[in-house]
C-alpha positions as CSV (number, residue, x, y, z in Angstrom):
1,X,0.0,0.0,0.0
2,X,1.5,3.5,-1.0
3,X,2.5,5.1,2.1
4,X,5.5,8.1,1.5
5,X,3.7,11.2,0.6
6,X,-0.1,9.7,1.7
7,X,0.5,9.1,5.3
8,X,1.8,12.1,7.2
9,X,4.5,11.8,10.1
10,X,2.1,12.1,12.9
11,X,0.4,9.2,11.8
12,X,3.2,6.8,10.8
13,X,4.1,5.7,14.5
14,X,0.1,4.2,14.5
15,X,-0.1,2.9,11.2
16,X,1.5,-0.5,11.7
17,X,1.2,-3.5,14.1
18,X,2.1,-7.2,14.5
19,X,-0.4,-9.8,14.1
20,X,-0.5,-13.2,15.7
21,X,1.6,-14.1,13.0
22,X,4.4,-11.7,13.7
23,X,3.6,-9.9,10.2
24,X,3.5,-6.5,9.6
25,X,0.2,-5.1,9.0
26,X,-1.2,-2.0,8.3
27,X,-4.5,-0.5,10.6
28,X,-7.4,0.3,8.0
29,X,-8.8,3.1,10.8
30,X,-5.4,5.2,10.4
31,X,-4.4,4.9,7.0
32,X,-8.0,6.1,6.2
33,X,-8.0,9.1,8.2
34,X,-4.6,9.8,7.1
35,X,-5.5,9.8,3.1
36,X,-8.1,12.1,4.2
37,X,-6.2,14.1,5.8
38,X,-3.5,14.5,2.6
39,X,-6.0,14.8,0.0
40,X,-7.5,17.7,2.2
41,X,-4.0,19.6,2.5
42,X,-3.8,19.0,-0.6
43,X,-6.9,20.3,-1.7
44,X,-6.5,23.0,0.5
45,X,-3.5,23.9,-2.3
46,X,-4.3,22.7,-4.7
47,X,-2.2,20.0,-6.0
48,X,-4.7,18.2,-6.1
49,X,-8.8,20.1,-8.0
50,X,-11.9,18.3,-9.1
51,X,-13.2,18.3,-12.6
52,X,-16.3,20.2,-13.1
53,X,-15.8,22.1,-9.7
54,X,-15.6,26.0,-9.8
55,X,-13.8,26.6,-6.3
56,X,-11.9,23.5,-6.5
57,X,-10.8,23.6,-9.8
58,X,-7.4,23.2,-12.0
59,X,-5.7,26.1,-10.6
60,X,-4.6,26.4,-14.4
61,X,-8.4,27.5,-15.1
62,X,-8.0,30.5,-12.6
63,X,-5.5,32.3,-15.1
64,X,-6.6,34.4,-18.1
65,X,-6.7,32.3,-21.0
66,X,-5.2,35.2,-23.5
67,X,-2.6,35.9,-20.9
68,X,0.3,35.4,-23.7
69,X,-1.9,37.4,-26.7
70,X,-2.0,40.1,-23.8
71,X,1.2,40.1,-22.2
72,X,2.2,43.4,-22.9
73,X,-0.6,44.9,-22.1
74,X,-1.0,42.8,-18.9
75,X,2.8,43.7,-17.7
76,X,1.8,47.8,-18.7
77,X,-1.5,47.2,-16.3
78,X,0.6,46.1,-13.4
79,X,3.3,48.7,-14.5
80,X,6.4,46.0,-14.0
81,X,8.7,45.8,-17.3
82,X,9.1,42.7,-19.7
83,X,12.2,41.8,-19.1
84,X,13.1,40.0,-15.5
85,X,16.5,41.4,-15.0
86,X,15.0,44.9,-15.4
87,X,12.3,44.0,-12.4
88,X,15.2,41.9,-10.4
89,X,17.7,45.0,-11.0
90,X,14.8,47.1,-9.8
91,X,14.3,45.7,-6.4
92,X,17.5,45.0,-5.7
93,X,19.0,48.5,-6.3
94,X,16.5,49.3,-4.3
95,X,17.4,46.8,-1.5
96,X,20.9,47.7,-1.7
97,X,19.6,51.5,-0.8
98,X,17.6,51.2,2.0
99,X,20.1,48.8,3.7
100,X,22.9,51.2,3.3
101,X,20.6,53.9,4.7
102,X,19.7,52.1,7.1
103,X,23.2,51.2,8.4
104,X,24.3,54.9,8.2
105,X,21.8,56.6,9.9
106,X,21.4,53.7,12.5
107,X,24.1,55.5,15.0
108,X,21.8,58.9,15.4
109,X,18.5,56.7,15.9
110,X,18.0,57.3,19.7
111,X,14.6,54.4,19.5
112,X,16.8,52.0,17.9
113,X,19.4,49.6,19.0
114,X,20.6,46.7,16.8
115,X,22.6,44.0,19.1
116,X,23.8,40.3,19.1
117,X,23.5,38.1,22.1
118,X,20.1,40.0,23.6
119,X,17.9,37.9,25.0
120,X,15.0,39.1,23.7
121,X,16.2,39.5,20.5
122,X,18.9,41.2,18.0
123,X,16.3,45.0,17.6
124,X,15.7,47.1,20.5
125,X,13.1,49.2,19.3
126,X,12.3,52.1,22.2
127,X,8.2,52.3,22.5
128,X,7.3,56.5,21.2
129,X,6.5,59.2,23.4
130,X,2.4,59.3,23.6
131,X,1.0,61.9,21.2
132,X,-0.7,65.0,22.9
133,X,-4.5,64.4,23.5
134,X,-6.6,66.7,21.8
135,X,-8.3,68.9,24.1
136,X,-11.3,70.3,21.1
137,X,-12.9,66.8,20.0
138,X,-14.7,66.3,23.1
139,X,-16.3,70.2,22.7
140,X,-17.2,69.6,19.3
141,X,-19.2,66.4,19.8
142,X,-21.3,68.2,22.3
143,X,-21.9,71.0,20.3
144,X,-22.7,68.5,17.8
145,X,-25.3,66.7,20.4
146,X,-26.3,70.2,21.6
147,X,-27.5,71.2,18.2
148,X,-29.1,68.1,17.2
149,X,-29.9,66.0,19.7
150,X,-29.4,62.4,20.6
151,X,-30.8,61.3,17.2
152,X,-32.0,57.6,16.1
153,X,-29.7,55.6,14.4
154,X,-33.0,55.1,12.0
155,X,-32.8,58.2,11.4
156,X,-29.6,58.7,10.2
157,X,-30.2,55.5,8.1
158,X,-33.3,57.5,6.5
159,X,-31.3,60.9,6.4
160,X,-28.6,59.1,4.1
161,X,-30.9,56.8,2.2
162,X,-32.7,60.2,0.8
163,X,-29.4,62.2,0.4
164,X,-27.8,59.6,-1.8
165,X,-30.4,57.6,-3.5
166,X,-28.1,54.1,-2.4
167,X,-31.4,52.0,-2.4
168,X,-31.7,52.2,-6.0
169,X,-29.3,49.6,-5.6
170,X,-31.6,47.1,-4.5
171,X,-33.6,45.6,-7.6
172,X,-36.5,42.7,-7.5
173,X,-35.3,39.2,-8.2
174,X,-38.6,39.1,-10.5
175,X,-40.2,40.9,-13.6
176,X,-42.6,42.6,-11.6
177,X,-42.3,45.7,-9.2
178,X,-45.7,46.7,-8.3
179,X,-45.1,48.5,-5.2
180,X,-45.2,52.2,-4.5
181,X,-41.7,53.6,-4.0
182,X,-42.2,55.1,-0.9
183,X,-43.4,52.1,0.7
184,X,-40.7,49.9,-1.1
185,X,-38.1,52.5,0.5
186,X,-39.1,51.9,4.1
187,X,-39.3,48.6,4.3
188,X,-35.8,48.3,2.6
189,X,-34.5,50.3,5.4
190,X,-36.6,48.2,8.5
191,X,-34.4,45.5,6.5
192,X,-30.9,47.0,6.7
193,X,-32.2,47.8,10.7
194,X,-33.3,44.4,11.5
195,X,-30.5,42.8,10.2
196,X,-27.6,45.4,10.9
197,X,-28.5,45.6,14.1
198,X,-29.0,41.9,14.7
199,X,-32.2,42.4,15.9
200,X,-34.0,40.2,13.1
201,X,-37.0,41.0,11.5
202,X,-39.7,39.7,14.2
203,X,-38.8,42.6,16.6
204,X,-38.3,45.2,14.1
205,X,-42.4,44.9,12.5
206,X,-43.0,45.4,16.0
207,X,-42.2,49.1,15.6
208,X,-44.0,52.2,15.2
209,X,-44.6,52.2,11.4
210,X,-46.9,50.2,8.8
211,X,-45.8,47.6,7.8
212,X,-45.9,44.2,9.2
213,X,-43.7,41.3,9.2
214,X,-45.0,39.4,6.4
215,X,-44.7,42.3,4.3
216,X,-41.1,42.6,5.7
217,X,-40.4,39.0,4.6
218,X,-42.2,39.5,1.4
219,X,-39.3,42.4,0.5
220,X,-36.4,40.3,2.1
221,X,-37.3,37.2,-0.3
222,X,-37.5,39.5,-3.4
223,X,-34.7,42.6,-3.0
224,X,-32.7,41.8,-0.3
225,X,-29.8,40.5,-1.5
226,X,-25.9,40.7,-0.7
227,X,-24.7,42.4,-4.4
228,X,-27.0,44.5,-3.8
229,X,-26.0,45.5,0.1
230,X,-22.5,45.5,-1.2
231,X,-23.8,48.2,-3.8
232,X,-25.6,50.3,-1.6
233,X,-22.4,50.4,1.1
234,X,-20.2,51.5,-1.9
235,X,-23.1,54.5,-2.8
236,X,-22.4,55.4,0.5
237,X,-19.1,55.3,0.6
238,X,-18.3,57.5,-2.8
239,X,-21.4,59.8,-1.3
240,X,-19.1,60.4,2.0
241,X,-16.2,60.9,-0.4
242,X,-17.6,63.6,-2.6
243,X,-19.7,65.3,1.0
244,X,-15.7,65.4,2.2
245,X,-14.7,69.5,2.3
246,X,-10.7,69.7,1.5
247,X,-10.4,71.9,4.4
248,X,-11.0,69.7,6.6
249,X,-10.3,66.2,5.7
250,X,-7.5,67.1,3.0
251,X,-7.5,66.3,-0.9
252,X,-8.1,62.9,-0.3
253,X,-7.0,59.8,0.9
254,X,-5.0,56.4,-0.8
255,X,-4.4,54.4,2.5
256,X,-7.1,51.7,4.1
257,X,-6.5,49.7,7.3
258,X,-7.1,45.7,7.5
259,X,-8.1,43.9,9.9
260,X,-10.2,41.2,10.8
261,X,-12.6,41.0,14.2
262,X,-14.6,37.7,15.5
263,X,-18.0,37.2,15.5
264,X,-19.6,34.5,17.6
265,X,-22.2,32.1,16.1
266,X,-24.5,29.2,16.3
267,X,-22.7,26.2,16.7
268,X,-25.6,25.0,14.1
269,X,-24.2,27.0,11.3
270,X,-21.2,24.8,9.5
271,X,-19.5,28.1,8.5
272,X,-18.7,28.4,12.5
273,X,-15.3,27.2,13.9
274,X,-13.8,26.8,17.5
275,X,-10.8,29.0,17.7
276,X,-8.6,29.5,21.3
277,X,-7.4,32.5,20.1
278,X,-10.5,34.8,20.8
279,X,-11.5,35.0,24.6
280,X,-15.0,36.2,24.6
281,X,-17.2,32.9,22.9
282,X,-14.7,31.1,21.1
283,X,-16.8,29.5,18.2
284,X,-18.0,31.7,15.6
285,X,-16.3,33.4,12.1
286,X,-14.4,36.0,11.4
287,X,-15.0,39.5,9.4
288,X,-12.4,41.2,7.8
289,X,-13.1,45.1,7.7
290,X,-11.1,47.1,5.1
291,X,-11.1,50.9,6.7
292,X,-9.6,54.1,4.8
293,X,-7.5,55.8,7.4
294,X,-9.1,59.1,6.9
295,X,-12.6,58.9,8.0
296,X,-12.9,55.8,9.1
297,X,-15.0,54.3,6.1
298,X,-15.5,50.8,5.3
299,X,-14.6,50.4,1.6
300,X,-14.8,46.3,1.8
301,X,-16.0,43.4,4.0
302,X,-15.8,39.8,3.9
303,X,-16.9,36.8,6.1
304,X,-14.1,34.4,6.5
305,X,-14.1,31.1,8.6
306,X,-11.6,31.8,12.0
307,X,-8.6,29.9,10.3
308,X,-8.4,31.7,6.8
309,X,-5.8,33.2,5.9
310,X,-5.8,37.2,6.3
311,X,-3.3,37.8,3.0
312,X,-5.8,36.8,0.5
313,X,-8.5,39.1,2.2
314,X,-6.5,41.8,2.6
315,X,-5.5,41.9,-1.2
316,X,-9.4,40.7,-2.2
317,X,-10.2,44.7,-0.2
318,X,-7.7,46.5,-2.1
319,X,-8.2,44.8,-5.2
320,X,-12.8,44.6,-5.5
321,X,-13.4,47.5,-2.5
322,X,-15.7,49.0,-6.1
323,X,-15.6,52.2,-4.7
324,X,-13.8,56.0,-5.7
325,X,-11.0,55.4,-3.9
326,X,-7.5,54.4,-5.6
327,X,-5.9,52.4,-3.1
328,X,-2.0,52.7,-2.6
329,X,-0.9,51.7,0.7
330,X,-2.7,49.1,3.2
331,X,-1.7,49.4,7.0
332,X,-2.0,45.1,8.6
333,X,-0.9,43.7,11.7
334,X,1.2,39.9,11.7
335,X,-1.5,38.4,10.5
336,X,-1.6,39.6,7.0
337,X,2.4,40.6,6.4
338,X,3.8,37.5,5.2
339,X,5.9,36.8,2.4
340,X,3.6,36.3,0.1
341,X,1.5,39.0,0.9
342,X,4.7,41.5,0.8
343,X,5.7,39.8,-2.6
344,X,2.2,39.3,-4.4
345,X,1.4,43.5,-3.7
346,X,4.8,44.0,-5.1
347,X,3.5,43.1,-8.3
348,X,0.4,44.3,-7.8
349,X,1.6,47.8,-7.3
350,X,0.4,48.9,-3.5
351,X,2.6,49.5,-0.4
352,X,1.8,46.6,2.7
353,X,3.0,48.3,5.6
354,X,2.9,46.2,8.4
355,X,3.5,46.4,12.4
356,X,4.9,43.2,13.8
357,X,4.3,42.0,17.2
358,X,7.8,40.5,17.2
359,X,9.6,43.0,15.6
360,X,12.9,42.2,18.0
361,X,13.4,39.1,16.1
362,X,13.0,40.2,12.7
363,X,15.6,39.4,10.2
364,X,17.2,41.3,6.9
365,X,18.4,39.4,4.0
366,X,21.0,40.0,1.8
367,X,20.8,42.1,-1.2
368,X,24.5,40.3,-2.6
369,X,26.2,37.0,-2.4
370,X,29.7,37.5,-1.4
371,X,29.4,40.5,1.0
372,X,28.3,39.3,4.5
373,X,29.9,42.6,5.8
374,X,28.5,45.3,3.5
375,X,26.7,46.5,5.8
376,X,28.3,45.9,9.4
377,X,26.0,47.8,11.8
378,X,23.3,45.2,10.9
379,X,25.6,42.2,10.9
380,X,23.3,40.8,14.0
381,X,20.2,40.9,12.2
382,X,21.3,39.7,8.3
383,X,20.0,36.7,7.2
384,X,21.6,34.5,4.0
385,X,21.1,37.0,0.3
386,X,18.6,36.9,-1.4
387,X,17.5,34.3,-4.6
388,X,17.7,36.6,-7.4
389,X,17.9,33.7,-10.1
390,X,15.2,32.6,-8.9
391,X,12.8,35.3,-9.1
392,X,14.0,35.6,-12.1
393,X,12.9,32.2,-13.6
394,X,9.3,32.7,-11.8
395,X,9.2,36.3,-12.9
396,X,6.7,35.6,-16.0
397,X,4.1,33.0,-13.6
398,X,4.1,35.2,-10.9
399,X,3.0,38.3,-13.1
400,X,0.3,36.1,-14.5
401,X,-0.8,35.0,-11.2
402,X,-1.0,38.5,-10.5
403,X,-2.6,39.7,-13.6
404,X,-5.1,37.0,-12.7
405,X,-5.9,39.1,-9.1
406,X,-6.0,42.1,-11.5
407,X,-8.6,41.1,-13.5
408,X,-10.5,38.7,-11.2
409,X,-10.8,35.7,-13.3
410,X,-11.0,33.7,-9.9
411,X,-10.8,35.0,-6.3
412,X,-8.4,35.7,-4.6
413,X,-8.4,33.1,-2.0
414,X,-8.3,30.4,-5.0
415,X,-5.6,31.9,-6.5
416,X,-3.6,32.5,-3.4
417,X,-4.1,28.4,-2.7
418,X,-0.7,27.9,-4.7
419,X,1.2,30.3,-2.5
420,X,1.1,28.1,0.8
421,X,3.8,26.3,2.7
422,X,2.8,22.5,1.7
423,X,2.5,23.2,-1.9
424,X,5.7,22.3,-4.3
425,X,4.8,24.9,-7.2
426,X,7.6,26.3,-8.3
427,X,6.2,30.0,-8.6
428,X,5.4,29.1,-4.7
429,X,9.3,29.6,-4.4
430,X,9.8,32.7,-6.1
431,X,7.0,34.6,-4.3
432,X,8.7,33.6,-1.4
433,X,12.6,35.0,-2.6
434,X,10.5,38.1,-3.7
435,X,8.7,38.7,-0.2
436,X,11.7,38.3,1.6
437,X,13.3,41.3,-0.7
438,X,10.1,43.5,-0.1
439,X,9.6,42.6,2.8
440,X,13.4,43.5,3.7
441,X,13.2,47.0,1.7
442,X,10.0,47.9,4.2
443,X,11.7,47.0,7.4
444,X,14.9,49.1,6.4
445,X,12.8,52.0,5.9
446,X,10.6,51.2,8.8
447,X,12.8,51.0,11.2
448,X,14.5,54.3,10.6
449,X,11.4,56.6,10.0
450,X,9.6,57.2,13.4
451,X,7.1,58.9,11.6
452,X,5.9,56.0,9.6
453,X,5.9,53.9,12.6
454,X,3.6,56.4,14.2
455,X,1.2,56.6,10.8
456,X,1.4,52.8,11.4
457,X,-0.3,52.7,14.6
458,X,-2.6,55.7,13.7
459,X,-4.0,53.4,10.7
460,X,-4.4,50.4,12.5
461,X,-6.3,52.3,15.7
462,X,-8.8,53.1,13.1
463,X,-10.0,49.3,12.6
464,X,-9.7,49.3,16.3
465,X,-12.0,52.1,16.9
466,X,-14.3,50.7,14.0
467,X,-14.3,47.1,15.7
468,X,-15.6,49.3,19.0
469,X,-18.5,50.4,16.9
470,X,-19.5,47.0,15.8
471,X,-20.0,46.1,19.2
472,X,-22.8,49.3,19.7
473,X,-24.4,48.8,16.9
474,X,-24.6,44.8,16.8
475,X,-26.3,44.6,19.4
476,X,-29.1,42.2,19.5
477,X,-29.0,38.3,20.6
478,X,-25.6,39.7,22.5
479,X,-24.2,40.2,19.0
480,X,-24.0,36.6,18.1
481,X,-25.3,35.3,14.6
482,X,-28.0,33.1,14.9
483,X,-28.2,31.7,11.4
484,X,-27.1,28.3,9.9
485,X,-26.5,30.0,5.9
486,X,-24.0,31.7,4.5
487,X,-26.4,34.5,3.0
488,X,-28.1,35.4,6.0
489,X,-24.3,36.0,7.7
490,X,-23.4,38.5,4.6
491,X,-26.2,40.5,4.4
492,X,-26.0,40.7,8.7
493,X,-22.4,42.1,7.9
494,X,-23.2,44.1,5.1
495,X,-26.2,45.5,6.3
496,X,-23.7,46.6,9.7
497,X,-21.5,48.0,7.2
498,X,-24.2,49.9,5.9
499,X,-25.6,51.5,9.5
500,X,-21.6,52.6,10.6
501,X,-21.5,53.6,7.3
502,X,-24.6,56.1,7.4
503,X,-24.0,57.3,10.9
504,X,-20.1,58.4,9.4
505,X,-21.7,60.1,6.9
506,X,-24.0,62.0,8.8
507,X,-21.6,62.8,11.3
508,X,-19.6,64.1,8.4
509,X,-22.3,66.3,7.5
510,X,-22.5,67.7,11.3
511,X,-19.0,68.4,11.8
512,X,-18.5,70.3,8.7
513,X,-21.7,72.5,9.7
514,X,-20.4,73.1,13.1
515,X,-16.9,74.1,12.3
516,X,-18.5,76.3,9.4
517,X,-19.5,78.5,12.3
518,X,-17.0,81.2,13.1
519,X,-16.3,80.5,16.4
520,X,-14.9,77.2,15.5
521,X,-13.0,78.9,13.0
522,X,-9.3,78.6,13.9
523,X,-10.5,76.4,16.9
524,X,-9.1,73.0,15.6
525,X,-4.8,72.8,15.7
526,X,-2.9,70.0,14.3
527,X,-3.2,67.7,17.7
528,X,-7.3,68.1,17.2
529,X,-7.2,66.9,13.4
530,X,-5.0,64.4,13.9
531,X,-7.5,62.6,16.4
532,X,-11.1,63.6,14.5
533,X,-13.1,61.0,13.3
534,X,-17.3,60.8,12.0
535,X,-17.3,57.5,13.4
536,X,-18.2,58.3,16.9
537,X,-22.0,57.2,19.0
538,X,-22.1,59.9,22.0
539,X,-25.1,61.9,19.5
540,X,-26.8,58.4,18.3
541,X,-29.0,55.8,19.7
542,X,-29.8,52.2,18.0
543,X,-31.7,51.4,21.1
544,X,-35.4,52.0,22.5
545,X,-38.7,51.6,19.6
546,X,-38.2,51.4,16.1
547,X,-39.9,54.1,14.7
548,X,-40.1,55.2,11.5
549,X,-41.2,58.6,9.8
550,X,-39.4,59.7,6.4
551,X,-41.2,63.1,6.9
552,X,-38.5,63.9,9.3
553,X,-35.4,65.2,8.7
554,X,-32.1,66.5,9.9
555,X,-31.0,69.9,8.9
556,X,-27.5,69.7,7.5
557,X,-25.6,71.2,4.6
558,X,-23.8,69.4,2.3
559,X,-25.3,67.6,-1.1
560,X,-29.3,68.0,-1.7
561,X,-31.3,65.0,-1.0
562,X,-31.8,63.2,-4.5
563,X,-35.3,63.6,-4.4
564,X,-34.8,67.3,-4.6
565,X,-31.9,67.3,-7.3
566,X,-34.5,65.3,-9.7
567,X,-37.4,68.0,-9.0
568,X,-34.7,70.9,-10.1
């Protein structure tokens, strides 16, 4: 019976045993579970598809079939040059630079201290003074609640809803639309509610409005759908873009934050998974927010299962967020800053920038062979030099992997199934060499720029601060899904998406018009900008009785409702 390469190592001390006779035989029990357990690796990689499948397919299938007709045109897209030594030349000049810089500037860094022999490893890296609090934000939000009230989060739902027309978005799965307009509108939003709010659709047609649950249900079969929630976050989204005044927010922004916060779950649903990393209910899934820095918008979100890999959903953000923004850098934590991740956004042309929780043990490679001591003041933390024959060979399969991203002739997550540890692909190796040289070029630079280590931290407190929201908002059934399908946990996130994304663009609205006053008008310094954010509760409440009444509105400046841009 086949046994090298079928039967992993943790099984082989069980698979034999003696009989009776003294002859070597082989359990059934263990070298079942442990062909499972290859062909699921496997799978999981791809070395092994199924014919017909979609997600399991040949991994060949996920590429663009006219790749070679196209391959100057694809190389142009991803703005990377033809020829290999150009790229490898490229990054290693590059290397070479930021390395030397590095290693001269390293005796004037007061936070930095590279050593061999530490115990806790070869970088010191001194922890930043604390930034100055600002001393304005908490006067504005009152002035904010002063002028406006505590207002219902339905009401900000409702406010946006008119301002920006996103609920054309949603269109009937049928031929037929019969209903009025109006009274399609409002149970559209007691949908988004109900299910952004986890409340579910039973307590919401309890409300103060008209409609009643089976109508509700009725609307939820037919237009509720997760395209079109993803549509009607993205209207928001480009809606709080364009409402943005320069003055205030700047030109614009090119930077998201990623990360990832757990949700718990039925243990009915199969989607859920048991994970000891998360404290508070440790079965449930995972949903990975992708946040511009700026204002604290959600461009993207995805449901992942608790052991997915963050690298493929932090490119899958940057690459499908569908919205006005043109993404150039993407702030992760560990999870998402591996090799591959710092070598597949090479190629596709955005910055990772990445804080590491063991940033004392990190290693630099070697731009050259031959020159262990080019750069001595690193000496401690210099790895072997980098592969560049390698990349080299893999230069043209890794650009078509990447053109395949680009153009999204499979996801990203099947894609990224070729670039994992137990796979033998040879492009595997070559993303590797060429994550280790990115990867290498942003810890040089890192690690000598205190302000970038700073605009770190400031980018990834903004997932944090949006995670806190989550928890407000997603309230109902103590916040856990209570679904067993996929669909009914996408349109929950989406449709929370959707309310943070409304009450940041209403708060947008109401800070504008309150520093528009003149006694705000040199009020806010550098310390107060640097900390100002829409996303903030203290002037909304999700909690009390539903009510609903579209007659009522919120006087703030900024674009006309669309209802009153059609009527002239």
């Amino acid at each position: 019976m086949p046994v090298e390469g079928v039967i992993g190592a943790d099984l082989a001390e069980l698979l034999h045993r003696v009989d009776k006779r003294g002859r070597s035989r082989v359990q059934r029990t263990v070298y079942e579970c442990g062909v499972f357990q290859t062909l699921r690796d496997k799978l999981r990689c791809k070395e092994v598809w199924v014919v017909g499948a979609d997600k399991w397919r040949d991994p060949d299938e996920d590429l663009p079939a006219d790749f070679e007709e196209k391959r100057a045109e694809n190389y142009r897209a991803l703005r990377k040059p033809l020829d290999p030594d150009a790229f490898v030349g490229e990054v290693r000049d590059e290397m070479r630079a930021e390395l030397a810089a590095l290693n001269d500037a390293l005796p004037s860094l007061d936070w930095l201290e590279v050593k061999a022999g530490r115990r806790q490893g070869e970088i010191a890296l001194t922890p930043y003074d604390a930034a100055p609090e600002p001393r304005n934000l908490r006067r504005l939000k009152a002035a904010i609640r002063a002028r406006w009230g505590v207002v219902p989060l339905m009401d900000m739902l409702a406010e946006t809803a008119m301002r920006t027309g996103c609920l054309a978005a949603f269109t009937p799965l049928g031929t037929r639309g019969e209903i009025d307009p109006a009274v399609l509108a409002e149970r559209l939003l007691l949908l988004v509610y109900a299910y952004g709010t986890n409340t579910g659709i039973r307590a919401v047609a309890a409300g103060d409005h008209r409609h009643s649950e089976d109508d509700l249900r009725y609307i939820r079969r037919r237009y509720l759908t997760v395209p079109g929630c993803r549509e009607v976050a993205r209207a928001v989204a480009n809606a709080t873009f364009a409402a943005r005044q320069a003055w205030l927010w700047g030109e614009g922004t090119t930077a998201v934050a990623s990360d990832s916060t757990h949700f718990t779950a039925y243990d009915q649903n199969i989607f859920t998974e048991w994970h000891s990393r998360y404290r508070r209910g440790k079965r449930g899934v995972l949903i990975y927010w992708t946040v511009e820095d700026k204002g604290s918008m959600a461009v993207h979100s995805q449901l992942l299962s608790c052991s997915a890999s963050e690298v493929h959903a932090m490119v899958e953000g940057a690459m499908r967020h569908g919205t006005d923004m043109d993404i150039e850098s993407n702030y992760v934590d560990s999870h998402g800053a591996s090799f591959v991740g710092f070598g597949i956004t090479r190629l596709l042309g955005f910055d990772l920038i990445a804080r590491f929780k063991q940033i004392n043990r990190m290693k630099l490679y070697l731009p050259d062979k031959g020159a262990p001591d080019a750069y001595p003041l690193l000496s401690p933390v210099m790895a072997r030099p980098i592969r560049w024959d390698l990349i080299a060979q893999q230069y043209d399969p890794m650009v078509k992997y990447a053109t395949a991203i680009r153009l999204g002739t499979a996801s990203t997550e099947a894609i990224l199934r070729r670039f994992t540890r137990d796979v033998t692909h040879p492009a595997y190796a070559g993303m590797l060499e060429l994550g280790r040289a990115q990867r290498t070029i942003f810890l040089a630079r890192w690690l000598r720029d205190r302000d970038l280590q700073r605009e770190t931290t400031a980018g990834l407190n903004v997932v944090e601060n949006y995670n806190g929201v989550n928890d407000y908002i997603h309230f109902g059934k103590s916040g856990e899904f209570a679904s067993n399908r996929r669909e009914e946990l996408e349109l929950g996130m989406l449709c929370l998406q959707i309310l943070q994304s409304c009450l940041g663009f209403v708060n947008t609205l109401m800070i504008q018009d309150v520093l528009a006053e003149s006694e705000w008008a040199d009020a806010l310094g550098d310390t107060d900008r640097r900390g100002l954010t829409p996303l903030f509760t203290s002037n909304t409440n999700p909690y009390g009785d539903i009510q609903l009444d579209t007659s009522r509105r919120l006087a703030l400046g900024g674009p006309a409702p669309a209802a009153e841009e059609e009527d002239g």
